[in-house]
N, C-alpha and C positions, 0 to 999 in steps of 0.2 A: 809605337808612334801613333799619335793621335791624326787622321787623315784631315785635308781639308775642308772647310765649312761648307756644305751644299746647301741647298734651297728642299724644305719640304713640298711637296705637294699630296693633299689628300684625295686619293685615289680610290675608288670601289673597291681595285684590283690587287691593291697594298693588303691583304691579311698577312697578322700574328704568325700564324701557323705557317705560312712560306716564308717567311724573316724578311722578304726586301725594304719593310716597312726598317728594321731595324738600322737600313747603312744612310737612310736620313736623320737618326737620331746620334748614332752613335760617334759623329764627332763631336757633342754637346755634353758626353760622359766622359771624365777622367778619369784613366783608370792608372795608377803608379805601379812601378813594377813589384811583385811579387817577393819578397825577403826573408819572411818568416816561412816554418814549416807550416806544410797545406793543414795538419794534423788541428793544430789551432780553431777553433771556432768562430774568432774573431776572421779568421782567414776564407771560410768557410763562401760568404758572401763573392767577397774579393776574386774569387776562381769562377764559380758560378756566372759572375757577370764579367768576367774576360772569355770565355766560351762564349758566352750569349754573342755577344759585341764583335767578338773575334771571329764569329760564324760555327755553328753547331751542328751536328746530323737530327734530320725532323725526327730518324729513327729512335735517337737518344731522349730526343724530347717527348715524346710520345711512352716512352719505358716504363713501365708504371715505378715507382719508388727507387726512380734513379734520380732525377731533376723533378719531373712530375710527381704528386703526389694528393691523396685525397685532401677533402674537404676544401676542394676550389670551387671560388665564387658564384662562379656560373657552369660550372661541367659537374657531370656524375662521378661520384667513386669506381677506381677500376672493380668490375667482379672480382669476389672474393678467388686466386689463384692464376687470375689474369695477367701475361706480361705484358700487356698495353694497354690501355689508359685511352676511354671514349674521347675522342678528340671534338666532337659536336658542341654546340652551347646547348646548355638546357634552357629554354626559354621562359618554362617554370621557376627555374633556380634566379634567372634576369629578371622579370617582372616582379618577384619578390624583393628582390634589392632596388630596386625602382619603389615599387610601396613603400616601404622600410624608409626611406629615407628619398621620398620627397621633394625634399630642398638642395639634393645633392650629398654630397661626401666630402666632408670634411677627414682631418685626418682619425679623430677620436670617432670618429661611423666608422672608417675603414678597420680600425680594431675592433670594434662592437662588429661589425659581420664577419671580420674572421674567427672572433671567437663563437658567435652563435652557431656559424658552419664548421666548425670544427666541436664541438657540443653538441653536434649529428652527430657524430661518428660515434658518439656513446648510445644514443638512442638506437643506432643502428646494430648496436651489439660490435663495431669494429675498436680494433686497436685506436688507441691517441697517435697522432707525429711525434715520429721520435724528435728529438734536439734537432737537428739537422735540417729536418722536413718543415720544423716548425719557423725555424729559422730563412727557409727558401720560401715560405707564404707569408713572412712579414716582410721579407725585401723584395718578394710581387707587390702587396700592397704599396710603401713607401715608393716605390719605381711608379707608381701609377699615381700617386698623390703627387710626386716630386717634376713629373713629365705633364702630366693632364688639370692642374689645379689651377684657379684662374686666380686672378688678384686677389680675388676676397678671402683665398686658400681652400678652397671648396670646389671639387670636380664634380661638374655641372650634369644634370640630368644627361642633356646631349650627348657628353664625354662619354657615361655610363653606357648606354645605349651603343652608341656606336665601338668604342673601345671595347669591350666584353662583349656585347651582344652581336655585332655587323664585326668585330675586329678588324676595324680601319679607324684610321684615324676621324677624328671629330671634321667638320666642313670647315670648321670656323678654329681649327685646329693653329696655335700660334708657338712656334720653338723657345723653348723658353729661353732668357736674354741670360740668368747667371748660369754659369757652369756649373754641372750635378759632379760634382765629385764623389770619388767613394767612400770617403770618411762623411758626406753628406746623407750617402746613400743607408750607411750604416749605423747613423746618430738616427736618422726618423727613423728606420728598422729595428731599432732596441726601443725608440720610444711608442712604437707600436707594440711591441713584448710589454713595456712597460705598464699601457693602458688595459689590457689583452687582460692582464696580470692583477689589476683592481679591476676589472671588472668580473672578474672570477668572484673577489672576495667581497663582493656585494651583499 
């Protein structure tokens, strides 16, 4: 059951990482029930963001290569043999995606940085995302195109900055008016694989 509509407001005190920020978003995501086996990949997405939505343990989310996993935007890779995963922003890793793009994030930036951040992890001598993992950083991205993008479809410096780096919402933060549904969530999530995917083969 999808609850009813409340009122955002952006708060200092709203971080990511405690989820309250989450129960003003989450009746703007539809999530259908569940039918197919979890085993599915397509399914994959779909479970992921009913835990999110549905309320999570920060423990679980913090697990390294259970939900969390390297080669995120703004946070360091866990130590190699680590069961937890730096929860910090790296400020290094922010200001670089700030440089990089300038004008903002479009959806075809957001696949160009997670390929480039995930193209460390070779440099670093680490394993690739497996299917799975690779799959939970294209439907981070798409969740944050699809939540933070302004009219012109481009999440604003602002957004950036505050979103990743401060993880609160933006001041000027507005709930978006169409419904995200999950086949919505899941069609920009492949077309970010998709973009991810040529720009490999550049």
């Amino acid at each position: 059951m999808i609850p009813k509509k409340t009122n955002c407001i952006s708060q200092k005190s709203h971080r990511k990482k405690n989820i309250p920020v989450i129960v003003n978003i989450r009746p703007h995501i539809h999530l259908p029930p569940i039918h197919a086996p979890c085993y599915y990949p397509r399914n994959w997405g779909r479970i992921l963001l009913w835990d999110l939505f549905a309320g999570i343990s920060l423990d679980i989310l913090a697990a390294h290569n259970k939900i969390e996993h390297d080669a995120s935007l703004v946070h360091d890779n866990a130590p190699l043999g680590a069961k937890y995963a730096p929860t910090e922003v790296n400020y290094t890793l922010l200001e670089e995606l700030i440089e990089r793009y300038p004008r903002g994030m479009g959806l075809n930036d957001l696949a160009d940085a997670r390929f480039h951040r995930e193209m460390m992890l070779r440099k670093e001598g680490r394993h690739k995302l497996d299917d799975f993992h690779e799959e939970v950083g294209h439907g981070e991205a798409a969740l944050t195109w699809l939540l933070m993008k302004e009219t012109t479809d481009v999440v604003s410096i602002e957004a950036i900055r505050q979103w990743f780096g401060e993880e609160t919402f933006p001041e000027s933060y507005v709930i978006p008016k169409e419904e995200i549904s999950l086949e919505k969530v899941m069609d920009v999530s492949a077309e970010i694989g998709r973009d991810m995917k040529r720009i490999e083969g550049k």
